[in-house]
Backbone as CSV, one residue per row, in Angstrom:
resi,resn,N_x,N_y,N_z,CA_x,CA_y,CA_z,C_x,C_y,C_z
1,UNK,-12.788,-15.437,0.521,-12.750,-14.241,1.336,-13.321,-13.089,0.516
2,UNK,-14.093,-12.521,1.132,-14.617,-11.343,0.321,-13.466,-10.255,-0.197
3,UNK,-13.929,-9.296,-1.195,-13.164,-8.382,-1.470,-13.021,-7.644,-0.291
4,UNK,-13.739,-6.608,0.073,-13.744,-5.953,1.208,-13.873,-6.977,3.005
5,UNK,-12.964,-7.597,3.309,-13.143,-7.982,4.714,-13.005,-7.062,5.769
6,UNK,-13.163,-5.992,5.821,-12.981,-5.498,6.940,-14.310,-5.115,6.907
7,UNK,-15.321,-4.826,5.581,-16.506,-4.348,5.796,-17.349,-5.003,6.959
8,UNK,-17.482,-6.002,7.542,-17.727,-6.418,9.032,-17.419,-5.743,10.026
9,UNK,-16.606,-4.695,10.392,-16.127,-3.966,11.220,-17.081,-2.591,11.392
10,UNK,-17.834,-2.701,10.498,-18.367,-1.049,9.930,-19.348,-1.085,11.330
11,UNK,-18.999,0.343,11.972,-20.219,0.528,12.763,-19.302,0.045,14.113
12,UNK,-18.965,-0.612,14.011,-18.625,-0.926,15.289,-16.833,-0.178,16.325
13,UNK,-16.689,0.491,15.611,-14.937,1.202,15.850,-15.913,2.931,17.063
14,UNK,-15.066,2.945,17.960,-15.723,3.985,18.894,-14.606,5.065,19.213
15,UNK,-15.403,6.352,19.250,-14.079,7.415,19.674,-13.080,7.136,20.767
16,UNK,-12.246,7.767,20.751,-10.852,7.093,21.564,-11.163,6.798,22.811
17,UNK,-12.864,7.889,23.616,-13.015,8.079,24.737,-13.797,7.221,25.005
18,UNK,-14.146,6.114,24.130,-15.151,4.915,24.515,-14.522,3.456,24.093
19,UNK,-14.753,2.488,24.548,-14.556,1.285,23.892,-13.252,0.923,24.895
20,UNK,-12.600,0.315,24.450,-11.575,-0.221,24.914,-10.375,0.282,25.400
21,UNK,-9.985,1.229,24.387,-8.957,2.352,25.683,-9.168,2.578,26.950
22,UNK,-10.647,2.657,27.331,-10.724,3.514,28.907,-10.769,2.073,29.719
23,UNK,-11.362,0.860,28.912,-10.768,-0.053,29.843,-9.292,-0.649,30.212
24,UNK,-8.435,-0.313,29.254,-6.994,-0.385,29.036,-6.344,0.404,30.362
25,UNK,-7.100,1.434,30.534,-6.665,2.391,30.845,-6.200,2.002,32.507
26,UNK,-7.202,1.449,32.953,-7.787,1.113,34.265,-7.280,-0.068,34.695
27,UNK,-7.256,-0.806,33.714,-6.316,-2.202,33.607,-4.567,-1.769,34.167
28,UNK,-4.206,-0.738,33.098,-2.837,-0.659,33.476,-2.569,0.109,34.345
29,UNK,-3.365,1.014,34.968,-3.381,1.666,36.182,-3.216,0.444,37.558
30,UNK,-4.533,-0.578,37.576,-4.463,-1.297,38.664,-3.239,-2.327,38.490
31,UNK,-2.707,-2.935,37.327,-1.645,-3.766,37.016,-0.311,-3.261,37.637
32,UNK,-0.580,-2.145,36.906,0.869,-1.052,37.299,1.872,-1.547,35.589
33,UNK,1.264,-1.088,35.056,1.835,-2.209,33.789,1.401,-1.173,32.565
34,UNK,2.477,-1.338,31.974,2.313,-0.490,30.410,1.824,-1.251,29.533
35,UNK,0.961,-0.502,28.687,0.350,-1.633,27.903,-0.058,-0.892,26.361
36,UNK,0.490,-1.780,25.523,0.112,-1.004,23.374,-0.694,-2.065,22.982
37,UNK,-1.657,-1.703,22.215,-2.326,-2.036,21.854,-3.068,-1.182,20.825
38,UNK,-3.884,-2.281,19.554,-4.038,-2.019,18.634,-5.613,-1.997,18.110
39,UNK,-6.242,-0.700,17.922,-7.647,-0.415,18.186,-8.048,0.148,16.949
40,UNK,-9.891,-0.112,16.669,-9.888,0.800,15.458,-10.759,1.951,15.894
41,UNK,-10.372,3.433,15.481,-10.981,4.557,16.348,-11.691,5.176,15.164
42,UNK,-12.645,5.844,15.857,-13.260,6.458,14.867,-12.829,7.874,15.219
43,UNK,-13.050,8.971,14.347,-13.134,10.248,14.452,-13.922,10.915,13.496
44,UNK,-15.157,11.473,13.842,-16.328,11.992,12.981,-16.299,10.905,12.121
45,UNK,-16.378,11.159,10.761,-16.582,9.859,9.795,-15.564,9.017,9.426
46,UNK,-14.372,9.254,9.985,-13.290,8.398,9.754,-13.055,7.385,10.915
47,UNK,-12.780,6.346,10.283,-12.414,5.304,11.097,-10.655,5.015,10.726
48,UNK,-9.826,4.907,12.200,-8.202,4.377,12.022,-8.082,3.213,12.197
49,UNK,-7.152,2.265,11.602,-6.337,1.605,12.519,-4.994,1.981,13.389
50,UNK,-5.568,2.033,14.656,-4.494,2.989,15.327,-3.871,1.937,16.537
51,UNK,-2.957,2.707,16.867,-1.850,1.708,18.209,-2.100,2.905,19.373
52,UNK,-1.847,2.399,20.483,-1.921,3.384,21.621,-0.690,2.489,22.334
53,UNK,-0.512,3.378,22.760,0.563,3.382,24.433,0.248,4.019,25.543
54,UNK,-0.440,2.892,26.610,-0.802,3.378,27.433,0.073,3.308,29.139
55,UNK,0.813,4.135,29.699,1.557,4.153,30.864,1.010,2.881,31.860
56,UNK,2.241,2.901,32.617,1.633,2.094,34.256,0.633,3.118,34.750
57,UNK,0.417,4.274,34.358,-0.487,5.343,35.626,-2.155,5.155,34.820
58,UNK,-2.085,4.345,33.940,-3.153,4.446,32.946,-3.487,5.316,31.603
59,UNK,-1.903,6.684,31.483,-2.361,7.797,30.875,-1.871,6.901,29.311
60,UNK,-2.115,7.468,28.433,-2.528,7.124,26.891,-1.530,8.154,26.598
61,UNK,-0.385,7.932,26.454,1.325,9.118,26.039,1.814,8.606,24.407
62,UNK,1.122,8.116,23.796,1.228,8.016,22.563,-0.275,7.329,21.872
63,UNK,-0.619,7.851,20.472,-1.361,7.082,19.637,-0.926,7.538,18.050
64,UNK,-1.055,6.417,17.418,-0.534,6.409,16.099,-1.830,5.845,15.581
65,UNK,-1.463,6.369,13.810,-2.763,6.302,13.003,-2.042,5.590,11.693
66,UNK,-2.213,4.434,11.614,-1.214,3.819,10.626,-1.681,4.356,8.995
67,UNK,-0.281,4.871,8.405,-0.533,5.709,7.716,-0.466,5.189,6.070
68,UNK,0.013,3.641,6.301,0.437,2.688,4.961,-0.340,1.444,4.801
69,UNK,-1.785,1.852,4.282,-2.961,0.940,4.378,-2.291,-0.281,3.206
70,UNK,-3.105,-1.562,3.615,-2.340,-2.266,2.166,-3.727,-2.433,1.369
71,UNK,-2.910,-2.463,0.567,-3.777,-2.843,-0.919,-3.745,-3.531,-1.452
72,UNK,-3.729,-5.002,-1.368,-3.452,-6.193,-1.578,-4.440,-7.189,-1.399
73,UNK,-5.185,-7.608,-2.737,-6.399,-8.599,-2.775,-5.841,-9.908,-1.809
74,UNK,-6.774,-10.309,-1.355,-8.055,-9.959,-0.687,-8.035,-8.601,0.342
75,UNK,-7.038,-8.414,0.794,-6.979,-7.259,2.000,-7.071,-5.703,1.014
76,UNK,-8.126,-5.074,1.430,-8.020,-3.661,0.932,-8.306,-2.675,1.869
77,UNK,-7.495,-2.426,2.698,-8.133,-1.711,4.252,-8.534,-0.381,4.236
78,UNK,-8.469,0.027,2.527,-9.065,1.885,2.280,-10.525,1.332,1.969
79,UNK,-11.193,0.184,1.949,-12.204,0.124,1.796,-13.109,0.603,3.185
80,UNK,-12.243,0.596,4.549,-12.981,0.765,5.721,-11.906,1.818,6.811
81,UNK,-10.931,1.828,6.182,-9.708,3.033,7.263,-9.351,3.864,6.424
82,UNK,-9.205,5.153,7.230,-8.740,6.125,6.012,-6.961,6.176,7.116
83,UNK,-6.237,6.774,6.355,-4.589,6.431,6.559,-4.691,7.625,7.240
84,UNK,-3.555,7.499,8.489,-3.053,8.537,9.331,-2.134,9.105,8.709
85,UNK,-1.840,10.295,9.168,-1.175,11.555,8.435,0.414,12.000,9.510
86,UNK,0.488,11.574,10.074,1.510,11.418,11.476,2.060,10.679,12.115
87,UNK,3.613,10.611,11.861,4.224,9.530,12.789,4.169,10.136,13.979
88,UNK,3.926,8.605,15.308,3.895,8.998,16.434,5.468,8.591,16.885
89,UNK,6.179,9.382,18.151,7.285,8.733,19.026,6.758,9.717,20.416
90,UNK,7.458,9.251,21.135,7.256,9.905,22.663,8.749,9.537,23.368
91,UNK,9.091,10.238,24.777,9.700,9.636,25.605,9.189,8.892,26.811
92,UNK,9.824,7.808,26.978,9.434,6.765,27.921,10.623,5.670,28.983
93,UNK,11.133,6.012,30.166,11.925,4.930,30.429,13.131,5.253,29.954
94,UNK,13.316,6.074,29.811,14.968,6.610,29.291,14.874,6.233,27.663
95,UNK,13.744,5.724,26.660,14.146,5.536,25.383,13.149,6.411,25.032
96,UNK,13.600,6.591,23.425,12.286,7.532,22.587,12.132,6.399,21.661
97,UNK,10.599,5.655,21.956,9.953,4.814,20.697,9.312,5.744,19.793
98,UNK,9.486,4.826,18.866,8.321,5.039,17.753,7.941,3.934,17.446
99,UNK,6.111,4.075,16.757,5.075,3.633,16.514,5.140,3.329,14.906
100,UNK,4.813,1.742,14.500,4.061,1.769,13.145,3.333,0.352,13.841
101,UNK,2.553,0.209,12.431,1.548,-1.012,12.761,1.921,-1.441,11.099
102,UNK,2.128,-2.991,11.559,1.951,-4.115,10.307,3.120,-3.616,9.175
103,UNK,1.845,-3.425,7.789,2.374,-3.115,6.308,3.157,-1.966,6.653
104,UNK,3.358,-1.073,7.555,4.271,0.105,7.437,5.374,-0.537,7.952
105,UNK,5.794,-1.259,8.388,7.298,-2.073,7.996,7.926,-2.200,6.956
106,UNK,6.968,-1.926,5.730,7.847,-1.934,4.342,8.137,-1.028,3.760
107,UNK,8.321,-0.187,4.590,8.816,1.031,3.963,9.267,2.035,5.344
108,UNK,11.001,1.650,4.357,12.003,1.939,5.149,11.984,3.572,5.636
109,UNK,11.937,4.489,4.792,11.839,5.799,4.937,11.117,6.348,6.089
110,UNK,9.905,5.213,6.448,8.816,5.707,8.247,10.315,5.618,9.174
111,UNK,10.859,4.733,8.876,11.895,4.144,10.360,12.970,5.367,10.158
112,UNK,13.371,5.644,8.723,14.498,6.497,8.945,13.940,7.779,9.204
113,UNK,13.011,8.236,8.544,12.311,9.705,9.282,12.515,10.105,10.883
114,UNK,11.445,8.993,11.498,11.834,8.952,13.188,13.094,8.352,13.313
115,UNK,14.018,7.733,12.892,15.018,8.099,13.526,16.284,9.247,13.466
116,UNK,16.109,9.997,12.453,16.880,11.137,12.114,16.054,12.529,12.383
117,UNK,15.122,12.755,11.851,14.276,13.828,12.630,13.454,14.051,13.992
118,UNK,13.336,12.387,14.193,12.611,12.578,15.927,13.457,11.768,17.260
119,UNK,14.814,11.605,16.547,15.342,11.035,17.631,15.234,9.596,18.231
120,UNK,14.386,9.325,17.385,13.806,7.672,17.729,14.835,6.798,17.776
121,UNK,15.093,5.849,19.123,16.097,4.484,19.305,15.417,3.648,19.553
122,UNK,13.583,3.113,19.640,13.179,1.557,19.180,12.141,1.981,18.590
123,UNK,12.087,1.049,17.946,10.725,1.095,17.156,10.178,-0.400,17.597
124,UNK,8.428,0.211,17.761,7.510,-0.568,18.523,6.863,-0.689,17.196
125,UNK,6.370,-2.182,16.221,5.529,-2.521,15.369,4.509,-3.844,15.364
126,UNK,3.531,-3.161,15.663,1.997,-4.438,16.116,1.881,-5.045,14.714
127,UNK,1.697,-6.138,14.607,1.438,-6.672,13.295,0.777,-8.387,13.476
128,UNK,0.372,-7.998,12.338,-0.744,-9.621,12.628,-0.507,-10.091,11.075
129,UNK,0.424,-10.417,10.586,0.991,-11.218,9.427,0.509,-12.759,9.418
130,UNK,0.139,-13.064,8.368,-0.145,-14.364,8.040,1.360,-15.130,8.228
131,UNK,1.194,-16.680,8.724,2.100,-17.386,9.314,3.412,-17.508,7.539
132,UNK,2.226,-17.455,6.644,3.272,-18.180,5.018,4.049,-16.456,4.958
133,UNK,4.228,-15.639,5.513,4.785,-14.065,5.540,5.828,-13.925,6.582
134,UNK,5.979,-14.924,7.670,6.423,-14.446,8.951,7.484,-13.969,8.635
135,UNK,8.353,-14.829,7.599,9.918,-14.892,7.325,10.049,-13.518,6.657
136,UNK,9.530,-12.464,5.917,8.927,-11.329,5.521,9.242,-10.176,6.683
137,UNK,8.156,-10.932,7.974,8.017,-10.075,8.715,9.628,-9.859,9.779
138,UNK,10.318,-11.320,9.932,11.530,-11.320,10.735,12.701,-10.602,9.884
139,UNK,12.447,-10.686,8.124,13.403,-10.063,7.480,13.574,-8.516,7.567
140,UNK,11.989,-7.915,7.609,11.746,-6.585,7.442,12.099,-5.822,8.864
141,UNK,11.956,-6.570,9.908,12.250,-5.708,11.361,13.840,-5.442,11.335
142,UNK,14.163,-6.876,10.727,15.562,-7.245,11.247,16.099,-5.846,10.270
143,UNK,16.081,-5.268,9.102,16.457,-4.772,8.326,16.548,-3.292,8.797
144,UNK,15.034,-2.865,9.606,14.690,-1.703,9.762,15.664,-0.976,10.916
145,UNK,15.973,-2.150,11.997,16.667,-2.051,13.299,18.295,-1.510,12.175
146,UNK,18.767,-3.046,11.784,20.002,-2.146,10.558,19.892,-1.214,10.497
147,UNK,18.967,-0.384,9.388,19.249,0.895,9.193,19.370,1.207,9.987
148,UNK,18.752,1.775,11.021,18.937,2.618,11.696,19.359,2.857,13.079
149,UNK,20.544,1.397,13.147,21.032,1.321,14.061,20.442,1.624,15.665
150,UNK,19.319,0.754,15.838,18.635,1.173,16.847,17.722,-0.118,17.265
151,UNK,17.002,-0.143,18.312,16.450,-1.762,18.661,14.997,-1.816,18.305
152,UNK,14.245,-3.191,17.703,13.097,-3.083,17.256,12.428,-4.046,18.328
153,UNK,10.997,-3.903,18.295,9.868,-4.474,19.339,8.749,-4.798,18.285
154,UNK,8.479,-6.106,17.795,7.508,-6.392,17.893,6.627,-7.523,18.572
155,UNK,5.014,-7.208,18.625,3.964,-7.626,19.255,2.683,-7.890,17.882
């Protein structure tokens, strides 16, 4: 695997108002269906890995900019994302989620932030973990929900 694998991606990540959101959009409008999902956006010269939440009406009421790139050979994702600066939560359905993606599961302090300063009771985390990690990944949700006494979602 190369050092940089994400360098394949270059060029191809589109502002929020193109690419795949606006088909998301239209999707969950005609579905009637809420739908998160995990996109890479560009903004001027930066490219995210970001999550969206998009309503049954089609509207886009949350996006997060994952802010805890990993750095871990082979994976080096500052070689092609620069890190978001903002946790996202919203209200939805009578709950207030919050947003991380993947490696920001390991670090407990994102979960307790939103849940003591933003009110947050689930946390929504997209992650695409290698299968020899899963047990990692079931330890780290299971842990995060603990702290903070509140229910976790992942996809």
């Amino acid at each position: 695997m190369p050092a940089t694998p994400c360098r394949s991606f270059e060029g191809t990540q589109l502002p929020g108002n193109e690419g795949a959101i606006p088909a998301l959009q239209k999707l969950a409008k005609r579905l009637s269906l809420s739908i998160i999902c995990g996109v890479s956006e560009r903004d001027c010269a930066s490219i995210y890995n970001s999550q969206a939440f998009i309503d049954a009406n089609g509207t886009v009421i949350a996006k997060y900019r994952k802010a805890h790139l990993v750095s871990a050979a082979p994976i080096e994702e500052r070689d092609c994302f620069t890190p978001g600066n903002e946790f996202s939560c919203f209200n939805f359905a009578g709950m207030r989620p919050g947003l991380s993606i993947c490696y920001d599961l390991r670090f407990p302090e994102m979960c307790r932030t939103l849940a003591l300063d933003h009110k947050v009771n689930v946390f929504i985390n997209s992650s695409a973990w290698p299968s020899v990690r899963a047990e990692h990944l079931r330890l780290l949700a299971q842990a995060r929900a603990i702290e903070n006494q509140s229910y976790r979602c992942r996809s």
